[in-house]
C-alpha positions in Angstrom: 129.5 -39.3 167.0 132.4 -40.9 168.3 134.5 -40.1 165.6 134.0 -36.5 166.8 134.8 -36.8 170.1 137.6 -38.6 168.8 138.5 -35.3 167.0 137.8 -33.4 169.3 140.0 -35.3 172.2 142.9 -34.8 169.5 142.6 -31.5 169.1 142.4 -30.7 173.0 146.1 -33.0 173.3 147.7 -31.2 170.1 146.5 -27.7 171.5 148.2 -28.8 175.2 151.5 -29.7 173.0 151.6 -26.9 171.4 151.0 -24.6 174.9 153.5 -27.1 176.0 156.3 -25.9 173.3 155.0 -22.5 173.2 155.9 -22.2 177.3 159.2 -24.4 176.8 160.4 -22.6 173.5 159.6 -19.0 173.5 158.1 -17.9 177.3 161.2 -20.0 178.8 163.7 -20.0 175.6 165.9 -17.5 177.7 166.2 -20.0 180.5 167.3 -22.6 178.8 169.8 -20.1 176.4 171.0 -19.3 180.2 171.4 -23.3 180.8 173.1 -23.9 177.5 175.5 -21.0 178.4 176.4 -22.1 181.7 177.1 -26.1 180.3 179.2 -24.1 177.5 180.7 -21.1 179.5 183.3 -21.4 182.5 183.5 -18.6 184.9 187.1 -17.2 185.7 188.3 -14.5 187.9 190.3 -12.2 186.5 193.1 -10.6 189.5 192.9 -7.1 190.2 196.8 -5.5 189.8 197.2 -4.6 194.1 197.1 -1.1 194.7 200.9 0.9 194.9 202.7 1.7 197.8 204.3 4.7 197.9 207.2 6.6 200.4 206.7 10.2 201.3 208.1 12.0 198.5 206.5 9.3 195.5 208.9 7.1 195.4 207.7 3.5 194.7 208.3 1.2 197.5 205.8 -1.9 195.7 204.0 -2.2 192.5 202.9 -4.4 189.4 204.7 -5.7 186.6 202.8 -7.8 183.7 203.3 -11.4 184.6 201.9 -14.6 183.6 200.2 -17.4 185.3 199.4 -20.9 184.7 196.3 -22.8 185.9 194.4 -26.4 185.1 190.8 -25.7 185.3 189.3 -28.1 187.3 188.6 -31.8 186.2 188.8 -35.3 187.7 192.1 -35.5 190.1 194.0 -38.3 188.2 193.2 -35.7 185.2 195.0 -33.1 186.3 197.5 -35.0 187.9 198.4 -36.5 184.5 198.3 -32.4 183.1 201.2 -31.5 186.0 203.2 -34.6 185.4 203.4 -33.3 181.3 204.1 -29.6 182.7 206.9 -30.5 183.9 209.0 -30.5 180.3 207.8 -26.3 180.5 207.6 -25.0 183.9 210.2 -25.5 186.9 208.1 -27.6 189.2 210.4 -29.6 191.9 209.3 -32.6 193.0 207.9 -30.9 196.6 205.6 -28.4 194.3 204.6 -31.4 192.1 203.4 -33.1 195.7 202.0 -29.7 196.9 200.1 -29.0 193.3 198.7 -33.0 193.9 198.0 -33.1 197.1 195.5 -30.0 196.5 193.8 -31.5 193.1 192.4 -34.6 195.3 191.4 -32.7 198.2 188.7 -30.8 198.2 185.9 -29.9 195.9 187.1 -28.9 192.0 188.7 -25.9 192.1 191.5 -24.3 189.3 195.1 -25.3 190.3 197.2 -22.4 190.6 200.5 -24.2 189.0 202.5 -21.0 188.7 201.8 -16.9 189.3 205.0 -15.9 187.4 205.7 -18.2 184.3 208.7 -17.2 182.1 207.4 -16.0 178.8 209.6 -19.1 177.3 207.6 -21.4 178.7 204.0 -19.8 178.2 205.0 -19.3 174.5 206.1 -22.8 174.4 202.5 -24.0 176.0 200.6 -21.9 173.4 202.0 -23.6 170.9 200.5 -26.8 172.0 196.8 -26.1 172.9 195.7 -29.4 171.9 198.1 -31.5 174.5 196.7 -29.0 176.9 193.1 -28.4 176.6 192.3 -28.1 180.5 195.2 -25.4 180.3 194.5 -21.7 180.9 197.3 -19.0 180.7 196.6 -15.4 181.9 197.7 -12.2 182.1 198.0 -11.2 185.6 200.0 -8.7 187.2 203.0 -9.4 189.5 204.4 -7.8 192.5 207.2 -5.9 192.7 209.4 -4.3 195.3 212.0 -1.9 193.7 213.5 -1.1 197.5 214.1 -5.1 197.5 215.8 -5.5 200.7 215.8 -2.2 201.9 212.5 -1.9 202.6 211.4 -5.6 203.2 210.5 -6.1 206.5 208.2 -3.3 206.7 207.0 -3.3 203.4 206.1 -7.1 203.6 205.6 -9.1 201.1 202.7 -11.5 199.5 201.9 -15.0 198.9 199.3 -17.0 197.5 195.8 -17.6 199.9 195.7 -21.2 201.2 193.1 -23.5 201.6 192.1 -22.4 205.4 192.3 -18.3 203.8 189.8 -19.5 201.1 186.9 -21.1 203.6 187.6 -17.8 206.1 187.1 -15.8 203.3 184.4 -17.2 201.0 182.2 -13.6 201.8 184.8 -11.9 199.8 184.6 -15.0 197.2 188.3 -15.8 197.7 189.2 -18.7 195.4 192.8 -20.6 195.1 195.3 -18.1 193.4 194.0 -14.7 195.0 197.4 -13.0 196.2 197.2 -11.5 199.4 199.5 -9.7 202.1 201.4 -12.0 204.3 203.6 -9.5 206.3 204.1 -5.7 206.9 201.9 -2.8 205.2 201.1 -5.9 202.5 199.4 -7.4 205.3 198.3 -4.4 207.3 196.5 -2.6 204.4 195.3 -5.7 202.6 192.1 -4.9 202.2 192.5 -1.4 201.1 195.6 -2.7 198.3 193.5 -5.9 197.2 191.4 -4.6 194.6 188.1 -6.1 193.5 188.6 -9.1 190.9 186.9 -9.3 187.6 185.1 -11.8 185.7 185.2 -13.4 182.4 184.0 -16.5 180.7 185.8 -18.9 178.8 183.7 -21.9 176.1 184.6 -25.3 177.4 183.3 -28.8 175.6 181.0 -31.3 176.8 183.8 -32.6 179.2 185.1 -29.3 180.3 188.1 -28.6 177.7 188.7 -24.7 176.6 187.8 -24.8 173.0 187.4 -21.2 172.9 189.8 -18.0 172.7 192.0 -18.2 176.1 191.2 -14.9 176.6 187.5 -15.4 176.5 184.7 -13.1 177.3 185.0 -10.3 180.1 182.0 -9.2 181.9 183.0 -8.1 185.4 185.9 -5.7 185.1 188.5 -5.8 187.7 189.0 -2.6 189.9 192.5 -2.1 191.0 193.6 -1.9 194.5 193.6 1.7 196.2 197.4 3.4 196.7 198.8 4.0 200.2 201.3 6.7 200.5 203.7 5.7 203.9 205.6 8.7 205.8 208.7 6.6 205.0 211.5 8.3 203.8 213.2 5.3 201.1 216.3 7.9 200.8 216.6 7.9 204.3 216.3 4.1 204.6 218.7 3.4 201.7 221.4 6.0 203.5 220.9 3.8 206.7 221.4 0.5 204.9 224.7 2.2 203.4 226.4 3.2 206.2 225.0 0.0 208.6 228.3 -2.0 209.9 228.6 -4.7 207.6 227.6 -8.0 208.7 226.1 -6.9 211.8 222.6 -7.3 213.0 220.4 -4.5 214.8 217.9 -1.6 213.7 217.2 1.9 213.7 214.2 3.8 214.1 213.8 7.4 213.1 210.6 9.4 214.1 209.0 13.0 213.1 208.6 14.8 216.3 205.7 16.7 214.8 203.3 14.0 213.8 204.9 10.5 215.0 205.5 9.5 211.6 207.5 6.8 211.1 210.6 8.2 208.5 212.4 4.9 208.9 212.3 1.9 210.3 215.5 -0.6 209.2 215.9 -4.1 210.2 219.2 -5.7 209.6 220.3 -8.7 207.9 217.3 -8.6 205.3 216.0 -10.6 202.4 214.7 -9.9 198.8 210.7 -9.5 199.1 210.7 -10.1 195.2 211.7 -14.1 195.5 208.1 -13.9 197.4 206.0 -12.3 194.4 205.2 -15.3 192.7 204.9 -19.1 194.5 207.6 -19.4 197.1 210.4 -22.7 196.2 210.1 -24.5 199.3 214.5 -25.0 199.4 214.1 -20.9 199.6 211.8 -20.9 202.4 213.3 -23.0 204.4 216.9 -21.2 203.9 215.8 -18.1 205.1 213.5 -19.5 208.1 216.7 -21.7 209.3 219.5 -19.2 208.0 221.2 -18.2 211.6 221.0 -14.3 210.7 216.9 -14.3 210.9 216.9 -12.6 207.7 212.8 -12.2 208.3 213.0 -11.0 211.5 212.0 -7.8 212.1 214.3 -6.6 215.1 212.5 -3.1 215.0 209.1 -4.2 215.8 210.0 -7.9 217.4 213.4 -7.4 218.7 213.3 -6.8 222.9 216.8 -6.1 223.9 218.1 -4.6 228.0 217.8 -1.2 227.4 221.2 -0.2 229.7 221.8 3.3 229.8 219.2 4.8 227.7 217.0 3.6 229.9 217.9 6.1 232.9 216.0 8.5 231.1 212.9 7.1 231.5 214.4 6.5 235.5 214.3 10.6 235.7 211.1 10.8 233.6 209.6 8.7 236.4 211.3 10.7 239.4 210.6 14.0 238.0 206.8 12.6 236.9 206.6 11.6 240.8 207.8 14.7 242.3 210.7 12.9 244.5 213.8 14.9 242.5 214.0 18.1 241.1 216.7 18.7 238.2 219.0 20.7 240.0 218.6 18.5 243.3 222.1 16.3 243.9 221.8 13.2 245.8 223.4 12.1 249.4 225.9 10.5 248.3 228.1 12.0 245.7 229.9 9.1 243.1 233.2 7.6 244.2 232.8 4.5 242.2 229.9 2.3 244.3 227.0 2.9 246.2 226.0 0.5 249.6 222.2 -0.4 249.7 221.5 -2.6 252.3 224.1 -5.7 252.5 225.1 -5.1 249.0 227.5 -2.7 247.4 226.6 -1.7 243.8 228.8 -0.4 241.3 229.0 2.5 238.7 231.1 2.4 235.6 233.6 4.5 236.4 235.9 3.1 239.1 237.2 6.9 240.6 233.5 8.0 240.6 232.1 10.9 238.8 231.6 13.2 242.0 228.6 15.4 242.8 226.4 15.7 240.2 222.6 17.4 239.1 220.2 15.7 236.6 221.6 17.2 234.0 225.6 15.9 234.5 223.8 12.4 236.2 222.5 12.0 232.3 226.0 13.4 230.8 228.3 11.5 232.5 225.8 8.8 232.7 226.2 8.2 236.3 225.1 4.5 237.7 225.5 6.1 241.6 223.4 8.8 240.6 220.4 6.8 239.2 220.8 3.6 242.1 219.6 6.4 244.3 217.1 8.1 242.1 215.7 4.1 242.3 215.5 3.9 245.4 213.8 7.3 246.3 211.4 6.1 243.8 210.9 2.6 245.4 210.1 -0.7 243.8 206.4 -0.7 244.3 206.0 3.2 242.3 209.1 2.3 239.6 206.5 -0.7 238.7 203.4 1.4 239.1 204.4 4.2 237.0 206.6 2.4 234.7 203.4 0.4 233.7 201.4 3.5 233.1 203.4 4.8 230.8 203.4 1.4 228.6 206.8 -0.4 229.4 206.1 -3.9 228.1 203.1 -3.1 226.0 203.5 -2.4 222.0 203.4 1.2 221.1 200.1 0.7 218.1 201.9 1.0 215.5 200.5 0.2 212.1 201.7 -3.4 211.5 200.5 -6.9 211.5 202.4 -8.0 214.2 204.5 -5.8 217.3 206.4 -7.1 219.9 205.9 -5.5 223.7 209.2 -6.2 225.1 209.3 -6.7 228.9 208.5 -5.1 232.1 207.3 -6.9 235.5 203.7 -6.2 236.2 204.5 -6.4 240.0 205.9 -8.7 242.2 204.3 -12.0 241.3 206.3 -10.8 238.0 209.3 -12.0 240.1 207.7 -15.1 242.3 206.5 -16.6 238.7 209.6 -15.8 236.8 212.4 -16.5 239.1 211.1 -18.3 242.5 211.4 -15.4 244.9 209.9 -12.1 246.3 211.8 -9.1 245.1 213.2 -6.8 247.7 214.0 -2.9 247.2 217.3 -3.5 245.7 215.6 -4.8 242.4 214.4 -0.7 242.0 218.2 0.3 242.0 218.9 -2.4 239.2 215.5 -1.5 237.2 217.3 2.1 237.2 220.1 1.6 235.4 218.5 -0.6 232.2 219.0 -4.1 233.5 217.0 -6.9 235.6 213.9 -7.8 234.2 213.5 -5.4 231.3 213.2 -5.5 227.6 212.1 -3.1 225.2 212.0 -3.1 221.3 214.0 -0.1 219.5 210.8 1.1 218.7 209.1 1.4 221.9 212.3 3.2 223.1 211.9 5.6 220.0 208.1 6.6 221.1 209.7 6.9 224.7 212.4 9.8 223.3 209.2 11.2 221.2 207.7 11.9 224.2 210.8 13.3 225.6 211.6 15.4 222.6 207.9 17.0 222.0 205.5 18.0 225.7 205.8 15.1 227.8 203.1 13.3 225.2 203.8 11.3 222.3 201.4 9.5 219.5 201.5 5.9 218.5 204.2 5.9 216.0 202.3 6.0 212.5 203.1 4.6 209.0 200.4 5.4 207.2 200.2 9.1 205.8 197.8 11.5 207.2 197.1 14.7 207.2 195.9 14.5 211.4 198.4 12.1 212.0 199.6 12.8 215.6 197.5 15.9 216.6 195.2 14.3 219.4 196.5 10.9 220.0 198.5 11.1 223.0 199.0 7.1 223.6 202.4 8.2 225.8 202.3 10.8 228.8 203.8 11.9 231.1 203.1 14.4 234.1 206.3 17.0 233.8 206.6 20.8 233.6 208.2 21.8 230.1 210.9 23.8 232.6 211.8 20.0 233.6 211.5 18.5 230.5 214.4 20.5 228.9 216.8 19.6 232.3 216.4 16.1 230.8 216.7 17.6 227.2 219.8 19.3 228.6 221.4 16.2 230.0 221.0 14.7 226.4 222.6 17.6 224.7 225.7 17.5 227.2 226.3 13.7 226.0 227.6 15.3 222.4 229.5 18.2 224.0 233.0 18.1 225.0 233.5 16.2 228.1 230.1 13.7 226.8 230.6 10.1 226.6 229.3 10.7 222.3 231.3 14.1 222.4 233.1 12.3 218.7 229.5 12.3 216.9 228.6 16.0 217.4 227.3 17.6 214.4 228.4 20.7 212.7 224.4 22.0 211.1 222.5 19.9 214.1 222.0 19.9 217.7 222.1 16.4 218.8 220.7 15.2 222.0 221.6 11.7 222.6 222.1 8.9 225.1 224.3 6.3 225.0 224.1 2.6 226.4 226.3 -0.8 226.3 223.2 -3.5 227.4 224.4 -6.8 228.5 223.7 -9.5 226.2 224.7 -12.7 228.6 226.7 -15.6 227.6 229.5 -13.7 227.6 228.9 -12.1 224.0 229.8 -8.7 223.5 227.2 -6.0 224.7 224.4 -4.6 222.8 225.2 -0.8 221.5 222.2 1.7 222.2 222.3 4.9 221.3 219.2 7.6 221.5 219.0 10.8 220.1 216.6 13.8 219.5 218.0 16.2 216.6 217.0 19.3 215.0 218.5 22.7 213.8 220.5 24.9 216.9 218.2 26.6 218.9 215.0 25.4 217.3 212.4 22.8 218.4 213.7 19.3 217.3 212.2 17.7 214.2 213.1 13.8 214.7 214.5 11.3 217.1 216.0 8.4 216.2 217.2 5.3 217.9 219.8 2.6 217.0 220.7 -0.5 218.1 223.5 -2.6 217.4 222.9 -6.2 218.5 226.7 -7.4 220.1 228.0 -4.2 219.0 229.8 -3.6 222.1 230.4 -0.2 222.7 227.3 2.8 222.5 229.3 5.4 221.6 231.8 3.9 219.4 229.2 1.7 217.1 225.5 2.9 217.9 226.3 6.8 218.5 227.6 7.6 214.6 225.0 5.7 212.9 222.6 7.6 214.7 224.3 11.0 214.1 224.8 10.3 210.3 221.3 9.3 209.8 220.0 12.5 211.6 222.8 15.0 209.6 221.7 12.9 206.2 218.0 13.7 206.7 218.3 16.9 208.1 220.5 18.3 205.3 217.9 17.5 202.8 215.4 18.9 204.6 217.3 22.2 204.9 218.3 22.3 201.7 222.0 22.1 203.3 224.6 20.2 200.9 225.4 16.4 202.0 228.5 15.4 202.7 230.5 11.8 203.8 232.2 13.5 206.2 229.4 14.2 208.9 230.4 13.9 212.7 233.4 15.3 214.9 235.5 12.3 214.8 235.0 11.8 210.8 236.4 15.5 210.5 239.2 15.3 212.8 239.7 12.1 211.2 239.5 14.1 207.6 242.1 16.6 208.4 238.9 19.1 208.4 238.3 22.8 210.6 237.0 21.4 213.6 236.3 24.7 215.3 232.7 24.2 215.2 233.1 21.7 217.7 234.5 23.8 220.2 
């Protein structure tokens, strides 16, 4: 009897062992095949190639090349330490990235150490051959960024870099990890989400203590999806002509706008830099050259740049007059122009010592008359200059696409001076506002969506970047209240600037009616003056089809420096558009200069 229940006790624990291995081995065998993989199988992302930028016509402004990175999969600190410190006798890796690389293997939880995003094929060949000194090694395929305009179009093209540590914990949702490249200026930056792409996955077979033993190229499971294209209304033709016929060694921009839409056909910053040093990790030495270089290669003087508008700036003085009601275009003022104007205790001078006379809007904007516009000020009045000059977006950035705008300057009101400069402003500070100078600033670009507004109904878009098909049919960020009949008085006043007797007469075109503006800002410190020059262009006796706007920083005189740059870059674009021949010799003064018929100009 006890012998059986002996038996039968046996049984009962053999038959719970065997349910015991049944669960463990066959009901649960793919959990632990799961386990096994995961002890024997790394994860790795594989980067998705960004997506291409492209200018108006096709032409590549940023796209991939095959490149290849280097990484240490994660292990104890003094481990990989010890890995970098024998990479050095294959990859570059100064003694500030050896600190960098360091620095992030002890901080931190384990994570792969990006050691380079564009090795030389040298060196990777070199590393391949020598596995087993580098088992924690991985080498990938990954593509690089490139920038075919290279300087041309860096500042609004951008560039990328690699995601830091902050980037990765703001942007664990998107599972960012170390190495992800990313936008770090201009339509990189702007777009990034729509150029990033989705990354991939594939699995590599590590050891009991973490060491690739497998292929390098291991197993893919996720594939990658590249980035999507953005296609700009950039012209690069148009921006490459620019950069060619730029003084040399002189700093400034120019901004050229499609009347229709607000598209943005160029947008040049000079000095530049090469955005291709940035594609793979940036040498600290470079870095700090260009940040401290005294040109401010990376500044964007377009965009950032705020610069006294001078003369240009009566314009938007008879915008505001004419949007007021106090002047009509053919209306003359009081006191006609014999060199000065007295307001108050104070005597205020124009340009031209003899005076320019009697003059309407029209020959106020020709001859660009400082008597004329000191009493256009003051019929406006400080209190409406500020009011109106406000509404319209003086001071504020015009929206355009970009990661970063600058809004120039323009006082709010009066506790604009009391905060700034200690006092209460009297009237006589609407005379100076008139003319372009006091307390007033504004970025190239902000004065090219001024001239937009100007050129097309009194309305004009925030200038755009990115190509679209509505681009500039409802948005109306710019207007102002004028009749079209008063509109082209102004438009008229421009156009008499490049006809005989106009203070840009020399950069008339031959094709091309060119409205322009000129301006001489002061820069202070007794540097040469800024050169402005503003223009609206298009075929004779059609509706224009672009403005554009240079400045020259210290260029000195508007229509010596600013005015042909602006008149070559309208004949160069124009001409293609036309289908009209292009030719070096483009303005009045380069054809009188040629020895060319000049008839035209008469």
């Amino acid at each position: 009897m006890l012998a059986a229940r002996a038996r039968i006790v046996v049984m009962a624990m053999l038959g719970v062992l065997v349910a015991v291995l049944f669960r463990a081995q066959v009901l649960r065998s793919s959990d632990w095949l799961l386990q096994s993989q995961s002890n024997r199988l790394r994860a790795l992302t594989i980067p998705a190639p960004r997506g291409v930028i492209r200018d108006r016509d096709g032409r590549v402004l940023a796209d991939n090349v095959p490149g290849y990175s280097v990484s240490i999969v994660p292990d104890r600190a003094d481990s990989m330490i010890s890995t970098l410190r024998r990479l050095r006798g294959h990859l570059e890796l100064n003694d500030a990235r050896f600190e960098e690389l360091s620095a992030q293997a002890r901080s931190g939880p384990p994570r792969p150490l990006l050691v380079s995003v564009d090795a030389p094929f040298d060196a990777v060949a070199a590393l391949q051959e020598r596995r087993s000194s580098f088992p924690r090694l991985l080498i990938e395929a990954r593509p690089k960024r490139r920038y075919p305009a290279e300087r041309v179009g860096a500042h609004v093209i951008g560039y990328v870099g690699e995601i830091n540590e902050t980037e990765v914990e703001a942007r664990e949702d998107e599972g960012a990890e170390p190495g992800w490249i990313v936008g770090r200026s201009g339509i990189e930056a702007q777009y990034e989400s729509t150029l990033q792409g989705r990354p991939g996955v594939r699995y590599v077979e590590v050891d009991a203590e973490g060491r690739i033993v497998g292929s390098f190229a291991g197993m893919r499971t996720v594939i990658e999806e590249p980035g999507t294209d953005v296609d700009l209304n950039l012209d690069l033709e148009l921006m490459e002509w620019i950069d060619h016929i730029f003084p040399d060694g002189m700093k400034g921009s120019v901004v050229v706008l499609d009347v229709e839409t607000g598209g943005v056909l160029a947008l040049y910053s000079a000095p530049a830099f090469d955005p291709n040093v940035f594609a793979g990790v940036v040498d600290r030495s470079e870095w700090d050259r260009l940040v401290q270089d005294p040109e401010s290669p990376l500044y964007h003087r377009a965009v950032m740049g705020s610069y006294p508008p001078g003369s240009p700036w009566k314009l938007a003085t008879a915008a505001i007059a004419l949007d007021l009601g106090v002047v009509t275009p053919s209306q003359r003022m009081p006191v006609s122009c014999q060199g000065s104007y007295v307001f108050g205790n104070r005597s205020y001078g124009c340009w031209k010592p003899e005076g320019h006379g009697s003059l309407d809007l029209a020959g106020a904007i020709q001859h660009s008359c400082n008597v004329y516009f000191y009493q256009l000020g003051a019929e406006i009045g400080l209190a409406r200059m500020l009011e109106v000059g406000n509404r319209l977006g003086f001071g504020r950035p015009c929206g355009i696409d970009l990661p970063t705008e600058g809004g120039g300057t323009f006082p709010e009101g009066p506790e604009f001076w009391e905060r700034r400069f200690g006092y209460r402003p009297q009237e006589g500070e609407a005379l100076v506002l008139a003319i372009g100078q006091g307390p007033n600033d504004q970025t190239p670009l902000k004065m090219a969506q001024f001239i937009l507004a100007i050129a097309r109904d009194g309305s004009a878009p925030a200038p755009s970047l990115l190509r679209s098909e509505t681009a500039g049919a409802n948005d109306a960020s710019w207007s102002l209240d004028i009749p079209p009949e008063h509109l082209e008085q102004v438009r008229e006043g421009m156009r008499r600037v490049t006809r005989q007797g106009g203070t840009a007469y020399l950069s008339s075109l031959e094709h091309f009616d060119l409205l322009g503006k000129t301006g001489t800002a002061q820069s202070g410190g007794g540097r040469p003056t800024h050169a402005w020059f503003t223009a609206i262009a298009g075929p004779y006796g059609e509706a224009p089809e672009i403005v554009a706007v240079a400045l020259v920083e210290f260029g000195g005189s508007g229509s010596g420096v600013a005015a042909p740059l602006v008149a070559k870059t309208a004949d160069f674009y124009l001409r293609g558009k036309h289908g009209i021949p292009r030719d070096t010799i483009q303005t009045l003064g380069e054809h009188l200069r040629a020895g060319r018929s000049t008839a035209w100009g008469r």
